[in-house]
N, C-alpha and C positions, 0 to 999 in steps of 0.2 A: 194910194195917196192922191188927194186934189192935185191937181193943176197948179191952183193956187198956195196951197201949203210948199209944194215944191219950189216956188219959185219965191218967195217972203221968207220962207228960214232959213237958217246957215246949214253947210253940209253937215255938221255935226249935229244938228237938231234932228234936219230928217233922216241922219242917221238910224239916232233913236227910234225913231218911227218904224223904218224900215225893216228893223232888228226883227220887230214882231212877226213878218214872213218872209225871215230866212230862210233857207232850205238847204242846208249843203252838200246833199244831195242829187239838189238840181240847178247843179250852176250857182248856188249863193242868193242871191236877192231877186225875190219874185215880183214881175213888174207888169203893171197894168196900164191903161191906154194913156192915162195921166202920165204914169212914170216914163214911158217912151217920149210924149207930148217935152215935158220939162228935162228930158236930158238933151234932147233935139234942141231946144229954143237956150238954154242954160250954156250947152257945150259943159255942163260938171257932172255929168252921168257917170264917167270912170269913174272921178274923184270920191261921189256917191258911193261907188260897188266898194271901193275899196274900203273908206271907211267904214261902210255897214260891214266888211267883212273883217276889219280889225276890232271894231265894236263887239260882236260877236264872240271872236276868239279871246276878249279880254275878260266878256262874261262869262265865257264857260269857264276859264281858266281861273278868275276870281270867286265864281260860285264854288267851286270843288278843289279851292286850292289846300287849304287843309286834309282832305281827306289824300287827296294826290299824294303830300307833304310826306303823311302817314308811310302811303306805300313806298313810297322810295327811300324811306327812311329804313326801310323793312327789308331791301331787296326787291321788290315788287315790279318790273318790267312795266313802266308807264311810260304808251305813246306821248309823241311830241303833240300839242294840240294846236292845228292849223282851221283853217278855213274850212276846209273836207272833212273836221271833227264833227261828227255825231253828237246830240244828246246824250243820247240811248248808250253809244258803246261805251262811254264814259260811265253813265250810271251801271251798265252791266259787269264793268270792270271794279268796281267800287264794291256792288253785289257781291263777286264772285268771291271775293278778296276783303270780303268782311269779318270772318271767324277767324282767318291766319291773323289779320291786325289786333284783333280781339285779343289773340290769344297772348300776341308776341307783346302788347300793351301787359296782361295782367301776368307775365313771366317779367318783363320790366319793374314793375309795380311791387313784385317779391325782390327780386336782387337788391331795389334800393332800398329797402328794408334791410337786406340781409347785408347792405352795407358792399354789396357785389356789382361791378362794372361790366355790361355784358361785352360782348364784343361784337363790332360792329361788322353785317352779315351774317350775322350766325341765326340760324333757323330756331323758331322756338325748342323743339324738342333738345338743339344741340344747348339753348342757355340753358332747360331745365336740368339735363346733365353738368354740367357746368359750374349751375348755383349749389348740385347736391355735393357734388366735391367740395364745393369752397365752404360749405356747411360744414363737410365732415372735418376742414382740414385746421377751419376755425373752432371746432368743438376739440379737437385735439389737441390743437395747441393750448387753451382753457386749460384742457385738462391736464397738461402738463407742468403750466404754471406753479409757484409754492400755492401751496392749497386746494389747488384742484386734484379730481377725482385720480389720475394716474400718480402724479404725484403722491398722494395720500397712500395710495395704496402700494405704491413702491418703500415709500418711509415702511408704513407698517410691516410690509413682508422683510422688510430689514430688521425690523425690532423681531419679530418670528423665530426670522434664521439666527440672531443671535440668542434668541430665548432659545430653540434648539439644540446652539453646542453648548449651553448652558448645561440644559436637561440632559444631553448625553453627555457630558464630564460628570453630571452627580451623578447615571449613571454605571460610567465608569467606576466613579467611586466606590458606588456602592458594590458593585461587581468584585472590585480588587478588598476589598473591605470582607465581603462576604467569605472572599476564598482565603484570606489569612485566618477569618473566624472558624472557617471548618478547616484549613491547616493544622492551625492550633490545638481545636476540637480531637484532631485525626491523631495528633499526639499525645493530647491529654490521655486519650484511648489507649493509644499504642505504649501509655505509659505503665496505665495502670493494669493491662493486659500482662504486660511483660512484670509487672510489681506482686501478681497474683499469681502468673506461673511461677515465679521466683520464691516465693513464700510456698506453694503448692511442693517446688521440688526441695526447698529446706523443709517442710513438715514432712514429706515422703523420708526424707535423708534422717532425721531427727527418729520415725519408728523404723527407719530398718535397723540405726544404732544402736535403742530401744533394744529391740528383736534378739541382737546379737548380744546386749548386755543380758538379759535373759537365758538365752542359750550357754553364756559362758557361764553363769551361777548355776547352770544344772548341772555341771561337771564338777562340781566344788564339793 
């Protein structure tokens, strides 16, 4: 920076200026014969460093405040950003920790859909677990509701089991129905068995009388 630039603008102007060779690094604000020249004759060089070095910390922290937001939103272990903040380690942190945000973003993205609150620190993998339960626990209770699938299927195996001891009382019926018909059968039989021996032994009886009326006319 001129001589003259230093010494005409407000500390906040050549703040700005100064931002451009920061280096935190090497000490903060990088200073040439001018900048030595104008803090010497000014007496506001501190004043300078310091602004150029909150300057700094308000850009980095405002350029990447969003993505920061992200990760701590996330769990994400984000340095404090000072003066001794890096670019780089900022962007390399952002890098690293780009596909976990990714991820735990489009696992968000489903729960609120699925109408699911995740909980706050829980790792992607633990909401994916999480959303599948409250899937299943919400599809169950559905289906429990009147009309839904358990439901339905609970009514019908009830109308079943009743069709059941339906079918096994006509059964029954038919079972004790059967056995009086061949009961009765067993004695129509046993009727007419005993009605044929009985005629068989009155015809037997009838010629042995025969027989003997016979025999007695032969003595005549």
């Amino acid at each position: 920076m001129s001589l003259s630039d230093f010494l005409l603008g407000s500390t906040s102007k050549n703040a700005k200026r100064e931002l451009l060779t920061y280096d935190p690094t090497e000490g903060g604000r990088q200073k040439d014969l001018g900048d030595y020249l104008g803090d010497f004759f000014t007496g506001q060089g501190a004043a300078l460093d310091k602004a150029t070095k909150d300057l700094y910390v308000s850009t980095l922290k405002s350029d990447n405040e969003n993505a920061l937001a992200d990760r701590k939103k996330y769990g994400i272990a984000v340095p404090e950003i000072t003066g001794e903040t890096t670019k780089q380690s900022i962007a390399n942190l952002i890098k690293r920790t780009e596909e976990e945000v990714a991820l735990q973003k489009e696992v968000d993205k489903r729960s609120a859909l699925a109408g699911y609150t995740p909980e706050a620190g829980d790792t992607y993998q633990q909401k994916l677990v999480k959303l599948k339960q409250f899937k299943e626990a919400e599809a169950d209770a559905a289906a429990r509701k009147v009309g839904g699938s358990i439901e339905t299927a609970l009514y019908n195996r009830g109308l079943q089991q009743q069709q059941n001891v339906l079918n096994n009382r006509r059964l029954d019926i038919d079972s004790a129905q059967r056995q009086r018909d061949s009961a009765y059968q067993n004695r129509v039989l046993d009727m007419k068995d005993s009605r044929e021996a009985r005629n068989a032994r009155d015809k037997q009886l009838m010629m042995i009388i025969q027989g003997l009326n016979a025999f007695g006319q032969g003595f005549q």
